[in-house]
N, C-alpha and C positions, 0 to 999 in steps of 0.2 A: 480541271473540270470537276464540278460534285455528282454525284449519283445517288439520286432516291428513286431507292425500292419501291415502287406502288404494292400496295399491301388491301388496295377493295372498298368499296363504299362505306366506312362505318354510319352513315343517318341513307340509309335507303327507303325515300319514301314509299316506294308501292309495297314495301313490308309490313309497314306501321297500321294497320287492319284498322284500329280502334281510333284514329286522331281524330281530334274534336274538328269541327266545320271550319272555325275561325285556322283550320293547318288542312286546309284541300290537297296541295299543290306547292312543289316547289321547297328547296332549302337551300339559302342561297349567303351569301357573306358570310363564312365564318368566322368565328371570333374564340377563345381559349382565356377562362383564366382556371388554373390548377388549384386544386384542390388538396386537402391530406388523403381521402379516399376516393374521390372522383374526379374528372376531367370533363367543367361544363363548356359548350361549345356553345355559343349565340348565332341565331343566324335568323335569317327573315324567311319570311313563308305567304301565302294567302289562301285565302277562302274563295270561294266561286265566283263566277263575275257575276255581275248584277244585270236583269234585265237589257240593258242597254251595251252592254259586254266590258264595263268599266270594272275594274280592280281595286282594290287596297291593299297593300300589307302589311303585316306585322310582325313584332323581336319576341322572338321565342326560344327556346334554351332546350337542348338535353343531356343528360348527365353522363358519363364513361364511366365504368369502372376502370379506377388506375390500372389495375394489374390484366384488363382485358380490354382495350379501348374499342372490340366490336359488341362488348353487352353494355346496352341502354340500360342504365338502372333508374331511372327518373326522366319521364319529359313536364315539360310546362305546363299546368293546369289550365292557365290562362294567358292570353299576349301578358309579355315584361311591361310592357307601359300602353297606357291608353290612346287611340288617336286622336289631333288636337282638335279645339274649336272651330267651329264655323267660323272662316274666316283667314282663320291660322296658317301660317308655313308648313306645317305636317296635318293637316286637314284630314290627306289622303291616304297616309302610309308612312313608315317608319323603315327606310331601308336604306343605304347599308346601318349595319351598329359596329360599332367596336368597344370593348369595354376598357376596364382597368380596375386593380385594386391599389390604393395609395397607402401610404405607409400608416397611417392609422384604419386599416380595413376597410374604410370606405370604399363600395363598388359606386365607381360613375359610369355612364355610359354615354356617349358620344355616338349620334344619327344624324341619317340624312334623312331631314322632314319634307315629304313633296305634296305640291300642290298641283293641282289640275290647270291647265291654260287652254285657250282659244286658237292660235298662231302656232303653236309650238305644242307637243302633248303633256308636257310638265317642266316645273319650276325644283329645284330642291336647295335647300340651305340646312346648314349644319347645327343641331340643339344640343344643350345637355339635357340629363337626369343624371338622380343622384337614388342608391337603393340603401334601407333601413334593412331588409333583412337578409344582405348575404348577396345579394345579387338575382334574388329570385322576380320581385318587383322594383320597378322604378318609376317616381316623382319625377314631374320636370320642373327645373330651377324657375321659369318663369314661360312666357305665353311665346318669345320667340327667341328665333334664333342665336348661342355664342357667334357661330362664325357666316353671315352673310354677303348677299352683292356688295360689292364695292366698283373703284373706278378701275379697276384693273381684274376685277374679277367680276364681271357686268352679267354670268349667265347662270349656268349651274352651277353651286357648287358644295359637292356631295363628298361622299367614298372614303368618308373616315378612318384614319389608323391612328392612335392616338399612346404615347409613348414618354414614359419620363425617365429623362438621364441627370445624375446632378443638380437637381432640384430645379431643374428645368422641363417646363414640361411642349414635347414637340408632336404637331400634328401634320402630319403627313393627307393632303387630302385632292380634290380631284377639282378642277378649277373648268367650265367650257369655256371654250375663247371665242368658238362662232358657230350658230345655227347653219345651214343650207339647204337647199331642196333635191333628193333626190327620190327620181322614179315616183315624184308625186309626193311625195313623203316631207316630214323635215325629220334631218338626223344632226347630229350634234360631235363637235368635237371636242375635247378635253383633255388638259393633260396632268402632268404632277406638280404639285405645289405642296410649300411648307410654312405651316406659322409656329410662331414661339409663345410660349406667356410664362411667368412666374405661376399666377394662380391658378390655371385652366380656364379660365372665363374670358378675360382680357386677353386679344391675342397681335403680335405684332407680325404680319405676312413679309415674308422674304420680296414676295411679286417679282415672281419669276419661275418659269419653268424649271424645276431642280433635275429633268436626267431629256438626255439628247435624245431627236427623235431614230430609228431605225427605218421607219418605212415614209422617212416624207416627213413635209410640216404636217400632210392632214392624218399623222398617225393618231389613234387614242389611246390613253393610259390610264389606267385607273388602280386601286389596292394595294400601295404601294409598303407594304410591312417590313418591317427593322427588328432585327435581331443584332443584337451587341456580342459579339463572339471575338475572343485574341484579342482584344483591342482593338478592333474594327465594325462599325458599323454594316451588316450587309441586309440588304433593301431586296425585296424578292415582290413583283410586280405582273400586273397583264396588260398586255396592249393587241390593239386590233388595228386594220386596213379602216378608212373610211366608210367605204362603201361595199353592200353585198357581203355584208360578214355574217349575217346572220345563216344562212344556209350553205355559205361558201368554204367548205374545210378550209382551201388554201388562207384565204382572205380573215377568218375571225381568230378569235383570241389564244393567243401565245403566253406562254410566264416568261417574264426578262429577269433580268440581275443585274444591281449597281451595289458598285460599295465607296464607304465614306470614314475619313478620321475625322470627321469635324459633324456631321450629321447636313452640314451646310450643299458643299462642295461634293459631287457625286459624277464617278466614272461606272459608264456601263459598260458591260463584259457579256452579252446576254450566252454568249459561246462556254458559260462556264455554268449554265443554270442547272442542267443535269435532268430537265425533267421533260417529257412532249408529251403529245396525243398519242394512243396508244392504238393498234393495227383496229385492232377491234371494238366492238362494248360503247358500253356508257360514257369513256370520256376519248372514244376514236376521233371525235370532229373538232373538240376543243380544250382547253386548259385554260382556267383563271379565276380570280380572286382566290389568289393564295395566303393561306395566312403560317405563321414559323413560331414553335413554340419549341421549348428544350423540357424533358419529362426522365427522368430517374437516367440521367446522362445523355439521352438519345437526343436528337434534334428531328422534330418531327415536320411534316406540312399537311394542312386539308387545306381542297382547293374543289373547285369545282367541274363540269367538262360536260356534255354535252346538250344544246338550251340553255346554260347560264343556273343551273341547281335545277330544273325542270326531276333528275333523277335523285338526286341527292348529293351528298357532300363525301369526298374519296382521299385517301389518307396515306402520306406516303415517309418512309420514311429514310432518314439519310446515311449513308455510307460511308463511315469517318466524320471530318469535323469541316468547320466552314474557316477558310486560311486568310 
């Protein structure tokens, strides 16, 4: 079994006094890439709802200092990228991001772009961009989505983690299989999928769910991040109950654990994850979207907990190594 240290919110919104309008509220999907002196963390955020009580949000970045990862030394001046046109697959919001830097510096970023619906309260498909200076702003390659519906992938499909091994590059991402109605509502279920491509653009889908359910077919899963450690793939993920998770400690979201030699073929263990809800506080009702990054030997995780980033983003770190 692993054991990580919780160590406290490092992005605690109600601290942040001064954040601009377009960062109300919320910090949510984090994302890491390292720095020589800082550690920027992506994550999505929003502004107030609009008369109508409608939302948008947007990929905004803060910086760590390496050597102290709870002093902020830079937030985002402005959203990483714009929201799309009239029209467009990310019309509405830009969430989750994951980024990456490739081996010639190029920062891309990989989002779920969503749109608003009638029947259903949103649509999302997966964009790139691509950043000229560092990763601070981002272009997007074209008007819509790398990775969209297809015939096996007919509903949502968001929750980017994006990962290259071997000049292979693999995305990890969150696929819905079926809408349904409950308490009046429609809710949605989803789970993990993975596609391949040579370039990042072109991608060929496994189509198929990569880790077993725990609680049922109608479990949901989403964030599912890789970390390559020993010669082993290990995959650190959230899944929730169907239904009544939103208010329901027992019922909403959990971190799982699977590991893989192949990135393909994947055994989950969730009994070795090492992390839960904590008695009290900010993340007592839930855990999730985990993301796993390795920094001056340590292996670290932010993740989320209670509302889904509503308090901020909480940082834990691990006790030995991942086997």
């Amino acid at each position: 079994m692993f054991e990580w240290e919780k160590l406290g919110l490092v992005i605690d919104v109600e601290s942040l006094k001064d954040r601009p309008e377009w960062f109300w509220e919320y910090a949510q999907a984090p994302n890491v890439i390292v720095h020589d002196d800082f550690v920027r963390v992506y994550f999505c955020c929003r502004p107030k709802p609009d008369a109508e009580g409608q939302f948008v949000s947007y990929g905004n970045y803060a910086d760590l200092n390496r050597k102290d990862l709870f002093e902020i030394v830079e937030l985002a001046e402005k959203p990483i990228m714009l929201l799309g046109d009239l029209g467009t697959f990310d019309e509405f919001g830009t969430y989750p991001i994951s980024t990456i830097r490739d081996e010639d510096s190029t920062v891309y970023a990989y989002y779920g772009g969503w749109s608003r619906c009638e029947s259903v309260p949103f649509n999302v498909s997966i964009g790139r961009s691509r950043s000229n200076d560092g990763g601070k702003t981002f272009e997007k390659e074209g008007k819509g989505p790398v990775l969209g519906h297809s015939l096996n992938d007919p509903f949502v499909v968001t929750s980017p983690k994006i990962r290259k091994y071997d000049n292979i590059w693999y995305l990890i991402y969150t696929a819905g299989v079926k809408w349904f109605i409950s308490e009046d509502r429609p809710e949605i279920i989803y789970k993990l999928r993975l596609a391949r491509s040579q370039d990042g653009l072109n991608w060929d889908r496994l189509d198929q769910n990569i880790i077993p359910d725990k609680l049922g077919e109608d479990e949901a899963q989403a964030c599912g991040d890789v970390l390559l450690r020993n010669g082993v793939y290990h995959m650190f993920f959230c899944y929730r109950e169907a239904t009544d998770f939103r208010f329901a400690k027992d019922r909403t979201y959990r971190i799982g654990y699977a590991r893989s030699e192949d990135m393909v073929h994947w055994e989950r263990d969730d009994s070795k994850v090492g992390i839960d809800v904590s008695t009290t506080g900010w993340d007592a009702d839930m855990v999730a979207y985990p993301t796993v990054f390795e920094l001056d030997e340590q292996i670290y995780m932010l993740y989320l907990g209670n509302q889904v980033g509503r308090h901020g983003i909480g940082l834990a770190r691990l006790k030995g190594d991942l086997t």
